[in-house]
C-alpha positions as CSV (number, residue, x, y, z in Angstrom):
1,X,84.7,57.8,64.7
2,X,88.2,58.2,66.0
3,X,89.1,61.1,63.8
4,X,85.8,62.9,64.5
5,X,87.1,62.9,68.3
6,X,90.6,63.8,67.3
7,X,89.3,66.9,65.5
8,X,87.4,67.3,68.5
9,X,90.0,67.1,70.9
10,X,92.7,69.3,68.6
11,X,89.7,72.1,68.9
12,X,89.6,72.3,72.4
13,X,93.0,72.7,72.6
14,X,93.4,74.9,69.6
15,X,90.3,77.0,71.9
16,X,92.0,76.5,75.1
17,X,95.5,78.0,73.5
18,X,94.1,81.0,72.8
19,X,92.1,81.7,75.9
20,X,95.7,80.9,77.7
21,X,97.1,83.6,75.0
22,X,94.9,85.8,75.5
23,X,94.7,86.0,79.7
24,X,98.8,86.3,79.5
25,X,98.0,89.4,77.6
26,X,95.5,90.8,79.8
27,X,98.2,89.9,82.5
28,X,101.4,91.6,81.5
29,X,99.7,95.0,80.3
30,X,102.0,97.9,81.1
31,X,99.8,99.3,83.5
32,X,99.2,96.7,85.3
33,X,103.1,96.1,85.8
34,X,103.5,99.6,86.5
35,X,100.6,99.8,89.5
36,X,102.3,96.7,90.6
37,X,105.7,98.0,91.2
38,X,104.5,101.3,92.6
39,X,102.4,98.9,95.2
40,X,105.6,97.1,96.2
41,X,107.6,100.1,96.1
42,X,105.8,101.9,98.9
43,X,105.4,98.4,100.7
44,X,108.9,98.4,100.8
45,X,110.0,101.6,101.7
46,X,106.6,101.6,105.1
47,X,108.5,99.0,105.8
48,X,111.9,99.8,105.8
49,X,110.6,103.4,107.8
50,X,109.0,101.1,110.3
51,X,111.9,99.2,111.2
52,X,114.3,102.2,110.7
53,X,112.1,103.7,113.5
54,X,111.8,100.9,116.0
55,X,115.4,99.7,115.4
56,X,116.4,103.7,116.2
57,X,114.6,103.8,119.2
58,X,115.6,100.4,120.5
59,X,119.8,102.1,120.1
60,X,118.5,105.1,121.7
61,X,117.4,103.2,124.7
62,X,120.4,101.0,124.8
63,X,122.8,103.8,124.8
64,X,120.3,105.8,127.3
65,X,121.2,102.8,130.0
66,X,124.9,103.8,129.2
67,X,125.1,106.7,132.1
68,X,126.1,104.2,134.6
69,X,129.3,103.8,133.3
70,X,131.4,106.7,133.9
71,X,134.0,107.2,130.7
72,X,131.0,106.7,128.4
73,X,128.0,108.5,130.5
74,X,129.8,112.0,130.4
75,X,130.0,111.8,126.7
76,X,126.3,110.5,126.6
77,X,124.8,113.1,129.0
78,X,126.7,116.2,127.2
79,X,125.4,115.1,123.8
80,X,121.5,114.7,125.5
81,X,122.3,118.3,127.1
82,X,123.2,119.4,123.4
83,X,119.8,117.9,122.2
84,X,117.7,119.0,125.2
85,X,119.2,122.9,125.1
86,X,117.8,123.6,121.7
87,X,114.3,122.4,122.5
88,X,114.6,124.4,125.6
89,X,115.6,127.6,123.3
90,X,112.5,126.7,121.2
91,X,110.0,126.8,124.1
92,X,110.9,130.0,125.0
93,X,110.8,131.5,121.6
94,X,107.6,130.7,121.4
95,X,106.3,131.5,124.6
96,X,107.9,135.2,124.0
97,X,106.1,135.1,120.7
98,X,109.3,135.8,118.0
Protein backbone atom coordinates (compact mmCIF):
# COMPACT_ATOMS: atom_id res chain seq x y z
CA UNK A 1 0.00 0.00 0.00
CA UNK A 2 2.75 2.52 0.63
CA UNK A 3 4.38 2.23 -2.65
CA UNK A 4 1.13 2.35 -4.53
CA UNK A 5 0.84 6.06 -2.84
CA UNK A 6 4.40 6.84 -3.52
CA UNK A 7 3.93 6.12 -7.19
CA UNK A 8 1.04 8.11 -6.73
CA UNK A 9 2.50 11.01 -5.24
CA UNK A 10 5.89 10.95 -7.64
CA UNK A 11 2.99 11.23 -10.56
CA UNK A 12 1.58 14.24 -9.45
CA UNK A 13 4.60 15.79 -9.21
CA UNK A 14 6.13 14.41 -12.27
CA UNK A 15 2.37 16.10 -13.78
CA UNK A 16 2.71 19.14 -11.81
CA UNK A 17 6.60 19.62 -13.28
CA UNK A 18 5.57 19.78 -16.45
CA UNK A 19 2.58 22.00 -16.20
CA UNK A 20 5.14 24.50 -14.19
CA UNK A 21 7.48 23.84 -17.47
CA UNK A 22 5.28 24.42 -19.66
CA UNK A 23 3.46 27.90 -18.19
CA UNK A 24 7.30 29.30 -17.88
CA UNK A 25 7.33 28.77 -21.58
CA UNK A 26 4.20 30.34 -22.43
CA UNK A 27 5.62 33.09 -20.09
CA UNK A 28 8.95 34.14 -21.51
CA UNK A 29 7.89 33.98 -25.33
CA UNK A 30 9.70 36.65 -27.29
CA UNK A 31 6.76 38.46 -28.05
CA UNK A 32 5.45 38.70 -25.08
CA UNK A 33 8.95 40.16 -23.65
CA UNK A 34 9.03 42.44 -26.55
CA UNK A 35 5.17 43.94 -25.99
CA UNK A 36 6.30 44.19 -22.52
CA UNK A 37 9.19 46.43 -22.86
CA UNK A 38 7.58 48.54 -25.59
CA UNK A 39 4.63 48.96 -22.76
CA UNK A 40 7.23 50.16 -20.16
CA UNK A 41 9.12 52.06 -22.58
CA UNK A 42 6.33 54.51 -23.46
CA UNK A 43 5.31 54.43 -19.63
CA UNK A 44 8.51 55.75 -19.10
CA UNK A 45 9.16 58.22 -21.44
CA UNK A 46 4.67 59.86 -20.64
CA UNK A 47 6.20 60.08 -17.74
CA UNK A 48 9.26 61.59 -17.86
CA UNK A 49 7.34 64.33 -20.61
CA UNK A 50 4.92 64.90 -17.78
CA UNK A 51 7.24 65.89 -15.21
CA UNK A 52 9.64 67.49 -17.82
CA UNK A 53 6.49 69.78 -18.45
CA UNK A 54 5.28 70.60 -14.97
CA UNK A 55 8.85 70.82 -13.52
CA UNK A 56 9.45 73.54 -16.64
CA UNK A 57 6.59 75.42 -15.94
CA UNK A 58 7.08 75.45 -12.15
CA UNK A 59 11.02 77.29 -13.16
CA UNK A 60 9.27 79.45 -15.48
CA UNK A 61 7.05 80.76 -12.80
CA UNK A 62 9.78 80.98 -10.30
CA UNK A 63 12.03 82.98 -12.44
CA UNK A 64 8.79 85.02 -13.67
CA UNK A 65 8.55 86.42 -9.74
CA UNK A 66 12.26 87.37 -10.40
CA UNK A 67 11.33 91.16 -11.93
CA UNK A 68 11.32 92.54 -8.54
CA UNK A 69 14.75 92.42 -8.05
CA UNK A 70 16.41 94.86 -10.17
CA UNK A 71 20.11 93.33 -11.44
CA UNK A 72 18.18 90.06 -12.32
CA UNK A 73 14.59 91.58 -13.61
CA UNK A 74 16.34 93.62 -16.62
CA UNK A 75 17.95 90.46 -17.82
CA UNK A 76 14.54 88.49 -17.26
CA UNK A 77 12.29 91.08 -18.90
CA UNK A 78 14.70 91.53 -22.14
CA UNK A 79 14.78 87.82 -22.68
CA UNK A 80 10.59 87.69 -22.28
CA UNK A 81 10.70 90.79 -24.86
CA UNK A 82 12.96 88.49 -27.10
CA UNK A 83 10.32 85.64 -26.72
CA UNK A 84 7.19 87.93 -26.91
CA UNK A 85 8.58 89.97 -30.30
CA UNK A 86 8.61 86.97 -32.42
CA UNK A 87 5.12 85.90 -31.58
CA UNK A 88 4.18 89.41 -32.13
CA UNK A 89 5.98 89.13 -35.80
CA UNK A 90 3.97 86.00 -36.29
CA UNK A 91 0.52 87.60 -35.70
CA UNK A 92 1.05 89.99 -38.07
CA UNK A 93 2.22 87.65 -40.77
CA UNK A 94 -0.65 86.12 -40.68
CA UNK A 95 -3.05 88.70 -40.39
CA UNK A 96 -1.34 90.26 -43.73
CA UNK A 97 -1.74 86.83 -45.22
CA UNK A 98 2.21 85.97 -46.31
Amino acid sequence: MPQQDDTKLISAIEHLTAELTATRAAKNSILRSFGSSVLRGVAFAFGALLAIGILGALVAWWISSFNLFPVIGGWISNLLLSIEIPEKFLALREMRGN
